[in-house]
gemmi code that builds the backbone of each chain (N, CA, C; Angstrom):
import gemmi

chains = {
    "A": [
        ("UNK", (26.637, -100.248, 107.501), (27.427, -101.171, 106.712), (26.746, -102.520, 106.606)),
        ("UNK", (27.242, -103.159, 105.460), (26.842, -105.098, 105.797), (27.415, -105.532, 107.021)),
        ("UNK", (26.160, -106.209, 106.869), (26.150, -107.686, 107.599), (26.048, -108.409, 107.332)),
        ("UNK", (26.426, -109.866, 107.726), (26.198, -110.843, 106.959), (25.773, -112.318, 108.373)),
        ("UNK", (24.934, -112.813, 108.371), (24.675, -113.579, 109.783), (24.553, -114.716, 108.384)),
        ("UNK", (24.462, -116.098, 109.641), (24.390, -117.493, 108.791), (23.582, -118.331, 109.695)),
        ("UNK", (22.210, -118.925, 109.185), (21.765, -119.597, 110.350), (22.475, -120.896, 110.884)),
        ("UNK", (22.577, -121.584, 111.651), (22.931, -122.820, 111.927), (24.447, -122.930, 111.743)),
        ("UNK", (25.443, -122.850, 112.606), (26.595, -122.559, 112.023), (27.371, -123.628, 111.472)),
        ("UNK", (26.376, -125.081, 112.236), (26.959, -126.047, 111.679), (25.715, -127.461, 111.317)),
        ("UNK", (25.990, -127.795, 110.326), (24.716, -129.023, 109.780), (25.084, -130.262, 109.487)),
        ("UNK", (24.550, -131.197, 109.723), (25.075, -132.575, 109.825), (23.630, -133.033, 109.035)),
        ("UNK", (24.010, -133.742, 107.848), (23.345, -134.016, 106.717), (23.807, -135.559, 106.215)),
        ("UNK", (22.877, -136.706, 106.329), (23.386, -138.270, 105.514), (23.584, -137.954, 104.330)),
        ("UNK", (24.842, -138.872, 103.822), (24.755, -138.953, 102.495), (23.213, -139.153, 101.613)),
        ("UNK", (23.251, -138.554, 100.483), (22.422, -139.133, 99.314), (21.157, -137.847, 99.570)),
        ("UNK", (21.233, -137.479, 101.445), (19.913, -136.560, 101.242), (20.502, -134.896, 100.742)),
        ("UNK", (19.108, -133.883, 101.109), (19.867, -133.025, 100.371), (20.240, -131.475, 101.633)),
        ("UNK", (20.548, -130.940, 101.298), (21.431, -129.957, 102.317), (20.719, -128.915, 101.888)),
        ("UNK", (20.324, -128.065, 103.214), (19.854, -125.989, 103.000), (20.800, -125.710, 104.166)),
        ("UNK", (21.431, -124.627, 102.981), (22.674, -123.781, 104.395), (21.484, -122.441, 104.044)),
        ("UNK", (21.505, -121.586, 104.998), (20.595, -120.381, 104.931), (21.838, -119.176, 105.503)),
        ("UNK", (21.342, -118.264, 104.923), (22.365, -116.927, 104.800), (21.262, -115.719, 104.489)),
        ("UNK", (21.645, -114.552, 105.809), (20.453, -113.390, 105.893), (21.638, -112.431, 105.444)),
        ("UNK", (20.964, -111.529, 104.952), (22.330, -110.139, 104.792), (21.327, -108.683, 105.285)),
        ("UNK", (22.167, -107.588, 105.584), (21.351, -106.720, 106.054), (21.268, -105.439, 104.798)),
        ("UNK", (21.953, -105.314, 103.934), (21.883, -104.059, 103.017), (20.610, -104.578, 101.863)),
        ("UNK", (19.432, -103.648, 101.741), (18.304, -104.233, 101.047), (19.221, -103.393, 99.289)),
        ("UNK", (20.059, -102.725, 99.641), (20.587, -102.340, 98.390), (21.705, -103.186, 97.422)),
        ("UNK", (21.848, -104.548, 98.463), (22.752, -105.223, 97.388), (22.112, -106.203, 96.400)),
        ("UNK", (22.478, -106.399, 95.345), (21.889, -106.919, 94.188), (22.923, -107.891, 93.531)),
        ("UNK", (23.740, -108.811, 93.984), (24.895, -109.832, 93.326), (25.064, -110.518, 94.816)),
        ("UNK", (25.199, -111.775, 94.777), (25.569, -112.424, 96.138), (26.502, -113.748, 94.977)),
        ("UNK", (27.137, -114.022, 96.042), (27.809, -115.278, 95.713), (28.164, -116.440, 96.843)),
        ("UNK", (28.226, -117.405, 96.522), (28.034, -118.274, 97.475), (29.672, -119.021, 97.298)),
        ("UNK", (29.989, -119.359, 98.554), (31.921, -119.831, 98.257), (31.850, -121.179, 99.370)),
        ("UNK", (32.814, -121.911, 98.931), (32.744, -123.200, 99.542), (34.454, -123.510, 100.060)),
        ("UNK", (34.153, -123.464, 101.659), (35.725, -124.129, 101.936), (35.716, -124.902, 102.183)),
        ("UNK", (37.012, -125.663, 101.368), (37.466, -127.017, 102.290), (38.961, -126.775, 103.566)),
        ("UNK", (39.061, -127.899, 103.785), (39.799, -127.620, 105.257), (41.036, -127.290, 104.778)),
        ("UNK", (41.860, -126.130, 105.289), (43.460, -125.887, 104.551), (43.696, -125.143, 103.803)),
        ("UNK", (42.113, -125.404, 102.622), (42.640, -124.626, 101.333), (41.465, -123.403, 101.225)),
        ("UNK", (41.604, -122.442, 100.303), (40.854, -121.073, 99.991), (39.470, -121.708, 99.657)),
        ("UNK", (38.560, -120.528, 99.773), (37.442, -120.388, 99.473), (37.146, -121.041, 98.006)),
        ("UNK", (36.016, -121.792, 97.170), (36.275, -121.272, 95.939), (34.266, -121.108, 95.673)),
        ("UNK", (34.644, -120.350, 94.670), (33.160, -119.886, 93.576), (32.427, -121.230, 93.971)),
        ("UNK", (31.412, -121.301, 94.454), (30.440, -121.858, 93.893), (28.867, -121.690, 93.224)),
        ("UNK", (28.701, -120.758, 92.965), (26.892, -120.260, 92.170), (27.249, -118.491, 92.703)),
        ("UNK", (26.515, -117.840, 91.697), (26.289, -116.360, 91.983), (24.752, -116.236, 91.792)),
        ("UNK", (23.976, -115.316, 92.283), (22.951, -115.015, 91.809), (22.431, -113.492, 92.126)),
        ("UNK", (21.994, -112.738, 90.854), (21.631, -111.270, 90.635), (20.410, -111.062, 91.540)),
        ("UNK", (19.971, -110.171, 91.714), (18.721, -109.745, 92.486), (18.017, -109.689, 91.303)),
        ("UNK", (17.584, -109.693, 90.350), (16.592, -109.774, 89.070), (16.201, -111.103, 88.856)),
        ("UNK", (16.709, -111.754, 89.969), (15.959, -113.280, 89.896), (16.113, -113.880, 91.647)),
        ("UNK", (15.216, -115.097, 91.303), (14.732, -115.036, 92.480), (15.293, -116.670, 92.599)),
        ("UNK", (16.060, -117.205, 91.877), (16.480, -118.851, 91.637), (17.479, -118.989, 90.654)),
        ("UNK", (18.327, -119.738, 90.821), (19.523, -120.192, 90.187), (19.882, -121.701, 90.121)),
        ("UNK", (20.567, -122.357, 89.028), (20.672, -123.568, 89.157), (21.617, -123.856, 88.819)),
        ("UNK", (22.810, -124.671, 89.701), (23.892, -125.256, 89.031), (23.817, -126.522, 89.009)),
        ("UNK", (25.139, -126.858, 88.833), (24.964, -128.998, 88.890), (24.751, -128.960, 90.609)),
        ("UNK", (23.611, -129.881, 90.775), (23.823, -130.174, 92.041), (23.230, -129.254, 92.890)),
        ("UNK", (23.900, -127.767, 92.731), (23.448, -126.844, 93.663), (22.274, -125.728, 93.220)),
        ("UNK", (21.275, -125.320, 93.892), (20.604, -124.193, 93.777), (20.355, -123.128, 94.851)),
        ("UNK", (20.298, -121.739, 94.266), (20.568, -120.549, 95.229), (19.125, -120.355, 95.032)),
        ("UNK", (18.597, -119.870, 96.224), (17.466, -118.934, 96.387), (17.145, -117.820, 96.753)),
        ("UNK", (17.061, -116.697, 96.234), (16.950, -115.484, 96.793), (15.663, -115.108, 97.021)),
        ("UNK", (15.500, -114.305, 98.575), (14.338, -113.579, 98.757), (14.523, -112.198, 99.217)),
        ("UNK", (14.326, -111.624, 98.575), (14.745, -110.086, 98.594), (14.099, -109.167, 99.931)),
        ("UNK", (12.648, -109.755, 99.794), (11.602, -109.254, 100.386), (11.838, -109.287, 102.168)),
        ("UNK", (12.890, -110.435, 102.314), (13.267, -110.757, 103.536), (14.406, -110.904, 103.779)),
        ("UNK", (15.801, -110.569, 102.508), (16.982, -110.426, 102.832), (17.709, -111.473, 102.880)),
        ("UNK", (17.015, -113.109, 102.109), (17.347, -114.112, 102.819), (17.747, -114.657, 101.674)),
        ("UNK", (19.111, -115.882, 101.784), (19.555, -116.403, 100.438), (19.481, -118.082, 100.996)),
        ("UNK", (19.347, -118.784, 100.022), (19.947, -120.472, 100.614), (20.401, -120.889, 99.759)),
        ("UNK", (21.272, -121.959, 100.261), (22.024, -122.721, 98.887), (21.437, -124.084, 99.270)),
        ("UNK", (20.999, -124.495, 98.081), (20.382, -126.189, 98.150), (21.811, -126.865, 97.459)),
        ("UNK", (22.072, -127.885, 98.249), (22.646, -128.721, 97.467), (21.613, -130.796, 97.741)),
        ("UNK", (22.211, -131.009, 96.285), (21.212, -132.247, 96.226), (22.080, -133.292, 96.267)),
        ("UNK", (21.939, -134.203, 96.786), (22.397, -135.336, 96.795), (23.532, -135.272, 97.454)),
        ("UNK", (23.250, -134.876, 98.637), (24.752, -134.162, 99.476), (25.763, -135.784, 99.510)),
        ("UNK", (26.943, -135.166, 99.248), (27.893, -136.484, 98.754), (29.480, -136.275, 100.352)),
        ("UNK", (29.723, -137.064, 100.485), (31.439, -137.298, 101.068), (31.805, -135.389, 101.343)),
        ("UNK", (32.047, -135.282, 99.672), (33.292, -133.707, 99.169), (32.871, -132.790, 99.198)),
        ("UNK", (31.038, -133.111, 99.820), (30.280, -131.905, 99.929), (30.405, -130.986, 101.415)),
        ("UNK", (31.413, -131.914, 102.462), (31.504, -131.527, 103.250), (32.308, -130.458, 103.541)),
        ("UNK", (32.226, -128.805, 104.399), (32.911, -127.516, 103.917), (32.184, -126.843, 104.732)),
        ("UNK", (33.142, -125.951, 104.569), (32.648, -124.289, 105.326), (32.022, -123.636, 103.630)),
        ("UNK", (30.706, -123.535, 103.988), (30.069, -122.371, 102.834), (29.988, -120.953, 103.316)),
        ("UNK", (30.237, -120.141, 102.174), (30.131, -118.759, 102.685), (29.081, -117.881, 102.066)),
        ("UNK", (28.034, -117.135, 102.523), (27.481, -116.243, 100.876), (28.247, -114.915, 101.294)),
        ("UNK", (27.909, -114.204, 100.435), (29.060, -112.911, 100.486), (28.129, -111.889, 99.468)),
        ("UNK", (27.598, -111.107, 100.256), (26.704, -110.056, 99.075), (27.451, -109.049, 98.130)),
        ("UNK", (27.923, -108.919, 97.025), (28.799, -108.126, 96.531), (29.006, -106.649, 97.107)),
        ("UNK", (29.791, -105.830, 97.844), (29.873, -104.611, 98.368), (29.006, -103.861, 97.414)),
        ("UNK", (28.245, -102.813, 97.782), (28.182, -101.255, 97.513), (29.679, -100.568, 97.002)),
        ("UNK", (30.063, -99.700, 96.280), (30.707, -98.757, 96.005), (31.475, -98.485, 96.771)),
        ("UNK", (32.704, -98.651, 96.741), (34.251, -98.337, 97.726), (33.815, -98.944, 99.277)),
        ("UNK", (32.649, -99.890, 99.014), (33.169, -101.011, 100.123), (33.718, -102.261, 99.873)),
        ("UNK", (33.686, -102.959, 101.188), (34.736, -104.108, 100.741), (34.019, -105.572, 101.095)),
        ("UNK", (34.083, -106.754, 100.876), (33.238, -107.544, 101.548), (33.218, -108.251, 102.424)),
        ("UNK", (32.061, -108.311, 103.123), (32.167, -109.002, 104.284), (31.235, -110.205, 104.319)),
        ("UNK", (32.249, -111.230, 105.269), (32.003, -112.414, 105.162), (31.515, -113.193, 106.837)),
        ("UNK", (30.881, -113.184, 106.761), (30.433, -114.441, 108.256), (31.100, -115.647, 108.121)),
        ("UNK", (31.035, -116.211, 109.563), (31.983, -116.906, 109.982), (31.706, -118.737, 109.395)),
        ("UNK", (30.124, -118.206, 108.176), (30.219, -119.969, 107.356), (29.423, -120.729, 108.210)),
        ("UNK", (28.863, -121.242, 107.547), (28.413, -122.868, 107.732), (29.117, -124.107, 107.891)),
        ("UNK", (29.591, -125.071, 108.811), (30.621, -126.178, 108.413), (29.318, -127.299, 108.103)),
        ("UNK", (29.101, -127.858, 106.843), (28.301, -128.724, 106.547), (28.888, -129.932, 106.918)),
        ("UNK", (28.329, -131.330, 107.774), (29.546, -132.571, 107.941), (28.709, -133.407, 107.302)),
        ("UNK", (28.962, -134.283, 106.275), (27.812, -134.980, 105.801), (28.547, -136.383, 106.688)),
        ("UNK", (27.610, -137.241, 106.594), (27.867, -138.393, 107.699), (27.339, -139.851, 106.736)),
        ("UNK", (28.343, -140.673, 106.829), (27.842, -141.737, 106.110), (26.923, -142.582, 106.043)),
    ],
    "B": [
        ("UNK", (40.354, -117.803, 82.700), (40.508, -116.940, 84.006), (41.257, -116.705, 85.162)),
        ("UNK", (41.264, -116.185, 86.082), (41.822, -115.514, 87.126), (42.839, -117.168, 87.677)),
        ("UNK", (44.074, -117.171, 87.947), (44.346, -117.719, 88.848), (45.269, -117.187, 89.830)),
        ("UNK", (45.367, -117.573, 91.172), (46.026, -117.033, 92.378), (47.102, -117.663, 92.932)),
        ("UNK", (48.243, -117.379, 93.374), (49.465, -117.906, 93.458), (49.826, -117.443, 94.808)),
        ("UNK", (49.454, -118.552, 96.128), (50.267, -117.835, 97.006), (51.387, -119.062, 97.286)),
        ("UNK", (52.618, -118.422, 98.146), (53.631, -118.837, 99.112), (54.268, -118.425, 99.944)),
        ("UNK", (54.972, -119.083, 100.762), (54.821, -120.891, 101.074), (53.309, -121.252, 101.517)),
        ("UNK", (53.435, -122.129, 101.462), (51.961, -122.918, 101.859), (52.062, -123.349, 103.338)),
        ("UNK", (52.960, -123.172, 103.712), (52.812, -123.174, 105.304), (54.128, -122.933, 105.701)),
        ("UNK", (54.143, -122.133, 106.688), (55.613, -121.478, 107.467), (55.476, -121.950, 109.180)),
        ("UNK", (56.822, -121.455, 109.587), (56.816, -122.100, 111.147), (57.556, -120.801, 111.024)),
        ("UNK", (57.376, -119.561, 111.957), (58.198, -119.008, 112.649), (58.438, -118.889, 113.741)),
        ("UNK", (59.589, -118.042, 114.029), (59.614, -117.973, 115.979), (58.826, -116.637, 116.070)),
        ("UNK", (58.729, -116.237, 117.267), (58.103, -115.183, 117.382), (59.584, -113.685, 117.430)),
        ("UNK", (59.293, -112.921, 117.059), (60.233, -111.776, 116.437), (61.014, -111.605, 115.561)),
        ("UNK", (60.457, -113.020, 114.408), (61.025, -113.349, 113.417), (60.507, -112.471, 112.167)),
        ("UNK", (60.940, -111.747, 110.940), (60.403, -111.202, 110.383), (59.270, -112.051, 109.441)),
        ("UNK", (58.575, -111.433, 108.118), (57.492, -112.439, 107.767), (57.253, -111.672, 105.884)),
        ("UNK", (57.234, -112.687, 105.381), (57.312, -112.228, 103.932), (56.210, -113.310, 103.052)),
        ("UNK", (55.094, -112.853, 102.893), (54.348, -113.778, 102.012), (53.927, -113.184, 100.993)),
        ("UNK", (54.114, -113.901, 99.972), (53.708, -113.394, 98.796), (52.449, -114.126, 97.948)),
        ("UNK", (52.112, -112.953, 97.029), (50.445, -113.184, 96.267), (50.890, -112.949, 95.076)),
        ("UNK", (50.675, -113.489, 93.794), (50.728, -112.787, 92.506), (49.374, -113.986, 91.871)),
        ("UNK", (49.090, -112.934, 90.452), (47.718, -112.779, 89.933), (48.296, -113.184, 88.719)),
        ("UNK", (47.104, -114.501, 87.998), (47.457, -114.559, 86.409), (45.886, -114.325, 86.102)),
        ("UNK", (45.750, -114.020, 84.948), (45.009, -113.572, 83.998), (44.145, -112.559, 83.873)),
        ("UNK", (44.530, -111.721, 84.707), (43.661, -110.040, 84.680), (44.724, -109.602, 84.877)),
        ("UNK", (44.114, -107.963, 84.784), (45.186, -106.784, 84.880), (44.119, -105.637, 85.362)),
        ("UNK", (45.030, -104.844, 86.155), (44.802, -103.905, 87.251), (43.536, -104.587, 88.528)),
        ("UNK", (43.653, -105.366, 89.178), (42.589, -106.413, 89.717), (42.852, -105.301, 91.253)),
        ("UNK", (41.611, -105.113, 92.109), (41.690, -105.023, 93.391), (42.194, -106.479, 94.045)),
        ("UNK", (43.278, -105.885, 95.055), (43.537, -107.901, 95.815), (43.587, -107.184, 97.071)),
        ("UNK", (43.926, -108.157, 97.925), (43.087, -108.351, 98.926), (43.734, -109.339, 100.127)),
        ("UNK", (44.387, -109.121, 101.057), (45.027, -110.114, 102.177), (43.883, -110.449, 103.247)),
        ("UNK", (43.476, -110.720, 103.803), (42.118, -111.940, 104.647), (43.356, -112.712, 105.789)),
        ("UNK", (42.725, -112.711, 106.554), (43.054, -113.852, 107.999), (41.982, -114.459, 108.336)),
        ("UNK", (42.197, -115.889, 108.586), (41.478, -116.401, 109.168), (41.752, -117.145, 110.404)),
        ("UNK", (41.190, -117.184, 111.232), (41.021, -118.132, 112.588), (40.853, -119.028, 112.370)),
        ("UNK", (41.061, -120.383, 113.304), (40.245, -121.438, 112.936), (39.287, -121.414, 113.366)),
        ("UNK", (38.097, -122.056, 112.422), (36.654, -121.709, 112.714), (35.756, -120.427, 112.705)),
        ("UNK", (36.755, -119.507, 112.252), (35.897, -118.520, 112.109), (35.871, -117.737, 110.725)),
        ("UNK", (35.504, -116.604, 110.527), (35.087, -115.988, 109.529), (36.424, -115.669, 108.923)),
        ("UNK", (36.530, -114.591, 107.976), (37.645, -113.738, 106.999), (37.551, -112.069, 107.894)),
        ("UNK", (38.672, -111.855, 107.916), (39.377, -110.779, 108.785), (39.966, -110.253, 107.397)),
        ("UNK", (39.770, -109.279, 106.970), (40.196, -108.657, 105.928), (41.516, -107.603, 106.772)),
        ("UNK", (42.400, -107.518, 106.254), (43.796, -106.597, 106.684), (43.898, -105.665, 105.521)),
        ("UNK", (44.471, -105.941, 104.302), (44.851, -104.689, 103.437), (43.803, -105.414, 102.207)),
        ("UNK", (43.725, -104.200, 101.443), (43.574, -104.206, 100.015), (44.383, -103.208, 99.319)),
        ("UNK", (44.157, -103.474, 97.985), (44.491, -102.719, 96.954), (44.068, -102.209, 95.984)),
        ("UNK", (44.035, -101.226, 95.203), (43.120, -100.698, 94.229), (44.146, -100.418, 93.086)),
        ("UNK", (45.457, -100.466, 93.428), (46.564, -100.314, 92.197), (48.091, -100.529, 92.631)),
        ("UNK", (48.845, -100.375, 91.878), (50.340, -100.622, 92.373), (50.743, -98.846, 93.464)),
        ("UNK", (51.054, -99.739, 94.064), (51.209, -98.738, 95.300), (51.068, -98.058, 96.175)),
        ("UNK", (49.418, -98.752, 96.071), (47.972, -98.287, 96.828), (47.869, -99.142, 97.806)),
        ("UNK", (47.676, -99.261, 99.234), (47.362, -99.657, 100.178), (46.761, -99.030, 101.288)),
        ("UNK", (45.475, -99.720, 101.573), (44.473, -99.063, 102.400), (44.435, -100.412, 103.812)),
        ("UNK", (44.495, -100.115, 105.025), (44.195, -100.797, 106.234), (43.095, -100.943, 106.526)),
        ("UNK", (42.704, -102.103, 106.888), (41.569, -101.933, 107.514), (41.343, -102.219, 109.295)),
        ("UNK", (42.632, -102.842, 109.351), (42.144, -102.497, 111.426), (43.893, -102.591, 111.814)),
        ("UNK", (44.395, -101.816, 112.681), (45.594, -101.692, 113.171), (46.295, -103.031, 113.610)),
        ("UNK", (47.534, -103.295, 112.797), (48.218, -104.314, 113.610), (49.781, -104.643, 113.593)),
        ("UNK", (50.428, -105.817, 113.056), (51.501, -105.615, 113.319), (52.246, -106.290, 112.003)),
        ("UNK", (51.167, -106.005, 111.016), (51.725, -106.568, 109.955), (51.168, -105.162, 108.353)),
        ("UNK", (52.421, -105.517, 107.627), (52.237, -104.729, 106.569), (51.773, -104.709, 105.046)),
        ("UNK", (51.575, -103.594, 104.377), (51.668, -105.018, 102.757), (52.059, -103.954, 101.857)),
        ("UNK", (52.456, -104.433, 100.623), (52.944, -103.500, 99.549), (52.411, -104.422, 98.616)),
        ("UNK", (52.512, -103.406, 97.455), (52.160, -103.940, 95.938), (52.600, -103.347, 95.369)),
        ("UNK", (54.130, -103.771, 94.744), (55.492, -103.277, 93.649), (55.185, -103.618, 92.418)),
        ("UNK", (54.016, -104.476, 91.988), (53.360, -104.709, 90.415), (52.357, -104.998, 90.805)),
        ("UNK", (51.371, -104.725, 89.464), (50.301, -104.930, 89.282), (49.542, -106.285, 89.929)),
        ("UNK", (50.212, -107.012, 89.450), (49.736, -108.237, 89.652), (50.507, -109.245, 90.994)),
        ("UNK", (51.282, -108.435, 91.480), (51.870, -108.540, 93.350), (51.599, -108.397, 94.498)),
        ("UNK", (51.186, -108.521, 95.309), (50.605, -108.428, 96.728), (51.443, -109.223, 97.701)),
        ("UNK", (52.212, -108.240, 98.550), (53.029, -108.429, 99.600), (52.685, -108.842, 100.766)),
        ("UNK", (52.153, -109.230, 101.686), (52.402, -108.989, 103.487), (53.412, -109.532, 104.040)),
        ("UNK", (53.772, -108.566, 105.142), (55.283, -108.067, 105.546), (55.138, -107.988, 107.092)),
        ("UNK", (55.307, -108.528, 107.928), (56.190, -108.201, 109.400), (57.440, -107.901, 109.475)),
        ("UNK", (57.935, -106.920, 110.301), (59.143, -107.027, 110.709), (59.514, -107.695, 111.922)),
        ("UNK", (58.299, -107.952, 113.075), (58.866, -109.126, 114.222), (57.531, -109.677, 114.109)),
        ("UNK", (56.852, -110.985, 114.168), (56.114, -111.503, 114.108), (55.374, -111.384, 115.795)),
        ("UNK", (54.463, -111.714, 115.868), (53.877, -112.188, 117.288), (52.693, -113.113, 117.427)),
        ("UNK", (53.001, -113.988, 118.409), (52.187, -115.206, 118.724), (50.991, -115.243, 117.816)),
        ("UNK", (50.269, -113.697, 117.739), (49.092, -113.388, 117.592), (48.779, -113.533, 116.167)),
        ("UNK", (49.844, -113.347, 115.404), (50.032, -113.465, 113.909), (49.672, -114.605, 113.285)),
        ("UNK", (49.769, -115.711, 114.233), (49.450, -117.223, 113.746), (48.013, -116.949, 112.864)),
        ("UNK", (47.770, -117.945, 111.867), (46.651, -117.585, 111.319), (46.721, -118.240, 109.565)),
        ("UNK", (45.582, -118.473, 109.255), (45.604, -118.533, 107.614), (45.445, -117.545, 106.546)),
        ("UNK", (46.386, -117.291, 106.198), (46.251, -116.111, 105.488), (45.789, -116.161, 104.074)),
        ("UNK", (44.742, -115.844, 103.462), (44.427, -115.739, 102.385), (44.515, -114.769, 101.276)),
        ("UNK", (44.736, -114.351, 100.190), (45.139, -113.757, 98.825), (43.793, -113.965, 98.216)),
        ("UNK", (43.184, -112.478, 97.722), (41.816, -112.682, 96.963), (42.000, -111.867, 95.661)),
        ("UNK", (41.830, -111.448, 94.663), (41.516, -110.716, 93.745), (40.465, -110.349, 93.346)),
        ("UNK", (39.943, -109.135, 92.781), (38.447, -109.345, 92.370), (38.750, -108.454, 91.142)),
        ("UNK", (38.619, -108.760, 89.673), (39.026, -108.736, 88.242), (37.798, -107.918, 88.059)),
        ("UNK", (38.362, -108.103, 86.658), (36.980, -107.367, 85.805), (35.637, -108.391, 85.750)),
        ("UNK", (35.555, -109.247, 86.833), (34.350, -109.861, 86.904), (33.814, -109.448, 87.885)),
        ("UNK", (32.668, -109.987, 88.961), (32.676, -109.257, 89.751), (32.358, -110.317, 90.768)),
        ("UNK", (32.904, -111.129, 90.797), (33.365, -112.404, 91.613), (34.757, -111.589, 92.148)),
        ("UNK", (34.768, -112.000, 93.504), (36.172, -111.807, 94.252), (36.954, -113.920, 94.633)),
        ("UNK", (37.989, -114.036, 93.694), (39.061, -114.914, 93.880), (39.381, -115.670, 94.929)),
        ("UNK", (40.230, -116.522, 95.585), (40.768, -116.560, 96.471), (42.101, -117.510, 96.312)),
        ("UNK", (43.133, -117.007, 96.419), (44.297, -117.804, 96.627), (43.830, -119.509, 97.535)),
        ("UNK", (44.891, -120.330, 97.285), (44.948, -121.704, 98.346), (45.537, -121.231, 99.742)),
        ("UNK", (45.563, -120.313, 100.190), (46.344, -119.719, 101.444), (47.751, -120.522, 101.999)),
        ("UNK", (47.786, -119.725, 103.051), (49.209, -119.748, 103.639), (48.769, -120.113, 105.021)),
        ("UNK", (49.506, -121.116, 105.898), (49.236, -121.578, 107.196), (50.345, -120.951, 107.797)),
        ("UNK", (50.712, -120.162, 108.769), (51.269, -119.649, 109.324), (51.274, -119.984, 111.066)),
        ("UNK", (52.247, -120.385, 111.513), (52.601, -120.745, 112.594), (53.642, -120.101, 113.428)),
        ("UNK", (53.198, -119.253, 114.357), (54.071, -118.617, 114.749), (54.283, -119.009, 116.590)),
        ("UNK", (55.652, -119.188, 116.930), (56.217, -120.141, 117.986), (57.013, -119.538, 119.064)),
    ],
}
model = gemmi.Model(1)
for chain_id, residues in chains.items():
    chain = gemmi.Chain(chain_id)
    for i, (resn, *xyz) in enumerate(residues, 1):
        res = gemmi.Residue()
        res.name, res.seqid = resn, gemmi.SeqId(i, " ")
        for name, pos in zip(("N", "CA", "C"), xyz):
            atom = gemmi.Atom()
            atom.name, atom.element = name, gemmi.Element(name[0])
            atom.pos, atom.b_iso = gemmi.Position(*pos), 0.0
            res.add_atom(atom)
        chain.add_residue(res)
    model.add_chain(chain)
structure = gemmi.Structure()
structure.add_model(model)
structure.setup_entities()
């Protein structure tokens, strides 16, 4: 089955610089990951997806990196701000009549 | 797109108190959903899913239940709560996209 490990479970980042949360998964057969961002209280939400047919993604602010070759994903965020602070999750989309599994996150604290 | 509706947003029970939280789904139809616990500080504990109205599959033994009477409904149900139940409970969907959702959860306090 997946796995899902997260390096560093927790990162302390100044404002203005920029943030790598790193996320390993163990199924070399999954091909969709998504990356989710909690804040304290409330649900997970979407933040960036990225396919295995690419190897980089770019949103505002944030970029995903995938390396297939080593199982390994990161989420860059730039200009780490205050609201950037959260539990991130990546989450590799299940295989076929599985379900997904999630590690226990990154708490990013950005510090003023 | 998808939005997620859970309540209450936070409960206090006693312990052997029964337990009724509810999930409903706007803007898809026939969606897998999905009940999640969380600890504080730790990961997502997945409990039930669903694959249709009236379908419910477990995923680890405990002391809580769930139903889905519509499509777009997702139940969890105790009949006596226990200490152990405390927890954040989360509501996920995963639509015809292939992003999985997540409700604002439920804080649950059990006393």
């Amino acid at each position: 089955g997946e796995s899902v490990g997260l390096h560093l479970p927790t990162l302390s980042v100044q404002e203005g610089d920029n943030s790598i949360i790193n996320c390993a998964y163990s199924n070399s057969a999954s091909d969709y990951f998504i990356w989710y961002k909690q804040e304290s209280g409330k649900g997970p939400q979407f933040i960036i997806d990225i396919r295995s047919n690419m190897d980089k993604r770019q949103g505002q602010r944030v970029t995903v990196l995938l390396n297939k070759t080593v199982k390994h994903l990161s989420l860059q965020i730039a200009a780490t701000q205050p609201g950037d602070s959260a539990v991130y999750f990546c989450a590799p989309y299940p295989p076929h009549g599985q379900n997904f599994v999630f590690g226990p996150g990154t708490r990013l604290s950005v510090l003023p | 797109s998808q939005t997620i509706h859970q309540w209450p947003a936070t409960l206090v029970q006693p312990v052997g108190s029964p337990l009724s939280l509810e999930c409903t789904v706007e803007g898809t139809s026939n969606p897998n959903l999905y009940w999640y616990r969380q600890a504080a500080g730790r990961g997502l504990q997945l409990l039930f899913y669903s694959v249709g109205i009236g379908q419910i599959s477990s995923e680890v033994p405990q002391n809580l239940s769930a139903s889905r009477p519509q499509d777009r409904q997702f139940i969890l149900s105790s009949k006596k709560l226990l200490l152990s139940d405390s927890g954040f409970y989360l509501c996920a969907c995963l639509g015809s996209q292939e992003t999985q959702y997540f409700g604002p959860g439920t804080r649950l306090l059990v006393l």
